[in-house]
N, C-alpha and C positions, 0 to 999 in steps of 0.2 A: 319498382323495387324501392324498400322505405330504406334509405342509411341511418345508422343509429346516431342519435346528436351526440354532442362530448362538453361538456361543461369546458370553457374556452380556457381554461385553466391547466386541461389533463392533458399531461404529452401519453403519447403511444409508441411505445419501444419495440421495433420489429428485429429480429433476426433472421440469418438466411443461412442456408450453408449452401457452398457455391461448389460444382467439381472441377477441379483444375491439376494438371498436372505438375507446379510446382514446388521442389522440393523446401519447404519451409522445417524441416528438422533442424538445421543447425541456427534458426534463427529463435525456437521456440527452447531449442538449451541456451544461447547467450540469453537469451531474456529471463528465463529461468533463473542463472548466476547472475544477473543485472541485478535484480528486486533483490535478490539475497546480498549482493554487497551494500545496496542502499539500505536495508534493514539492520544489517551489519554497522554499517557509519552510523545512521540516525542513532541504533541502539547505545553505541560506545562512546557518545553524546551527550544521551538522556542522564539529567541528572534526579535525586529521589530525595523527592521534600518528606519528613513526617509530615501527618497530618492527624488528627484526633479525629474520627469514627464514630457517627452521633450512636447509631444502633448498637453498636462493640462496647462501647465504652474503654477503647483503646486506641493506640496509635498504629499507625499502620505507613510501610511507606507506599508513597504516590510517586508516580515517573512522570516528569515533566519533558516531554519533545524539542528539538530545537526547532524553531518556525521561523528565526530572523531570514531576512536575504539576504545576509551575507553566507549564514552557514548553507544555503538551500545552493546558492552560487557554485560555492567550494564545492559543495559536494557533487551538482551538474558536471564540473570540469572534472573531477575526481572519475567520474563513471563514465564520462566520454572520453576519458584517458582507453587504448584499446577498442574501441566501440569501433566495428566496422559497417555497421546501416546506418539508418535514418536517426537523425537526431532526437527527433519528435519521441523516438521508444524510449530517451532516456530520461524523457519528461514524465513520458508516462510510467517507467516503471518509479518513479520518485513520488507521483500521487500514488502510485496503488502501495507500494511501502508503507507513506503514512494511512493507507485507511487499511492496510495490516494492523497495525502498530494501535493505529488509536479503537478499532475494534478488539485487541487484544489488552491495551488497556479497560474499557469497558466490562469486558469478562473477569479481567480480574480484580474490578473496584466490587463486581457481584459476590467474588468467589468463586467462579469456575474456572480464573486463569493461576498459575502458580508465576511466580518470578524467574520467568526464563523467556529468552528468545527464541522469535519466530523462527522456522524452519522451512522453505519454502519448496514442496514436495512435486505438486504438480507444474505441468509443462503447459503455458499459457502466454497469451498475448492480448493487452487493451490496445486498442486503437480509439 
């Protein structure tokens, strides 16, 4: 049997879905309101530089995120304030907030986002 080679560079991302009978509903709503409060904090945070728009020829404002460790800190103990699992979920919902955030930035330096906050609709978990 030949295996395909992989340029030693290229990771390969598997997923599984596993059958189990445990009730993980009330962990996929806290995580749910988790990223929505961390969205929430980061957003009411964000402050909005003008900046001048080469192709516009206008100004436009720009949302700048807070990234220090102090506010990333605060805001850990802020969400692990109530949090009754694993700590690690509140790391992770605070990365997936920012790359909410900074993908919905992106959308709207194009135009396809308007100046409103995220909304966070569906019931999910990063591990």
């Amino acid at each position: 049997m030949n295996t395909p080679k992989y340029h030693p560079k290229t990771r390969i991302v598997l997923t599984y879905a596993i059958q189990h009978e445990w009730n993980v509903h009330d962990l996929l709503r806290e995580y749910q309101k988790l990223v929505q409060r961390a969205i929430d904090e980061i957003w009411d945070n964000t402050f909005w530089k003008e900046k001048n728009v080469k192709h516009r020829k206008a100004t436009r404002l720009i949302p700048y995120f807070p990234k220090s460790n102090e506010f990333k800190r605060k805001l850990r103990n802020k969400l692990l304030d109530g949090w009754h699992f694993a700590k690690h979920y509140v790391d992770s919902a605070m990365k997936t907030a920012y790359s909410i955030l900074k993908s919905r930035r992106q959308n709207y330096m194009r135009g396809k986002r308007r100046k409103k906050k995220h909304v966070v609709k569906r019931k999910f978990v990063r591990v």
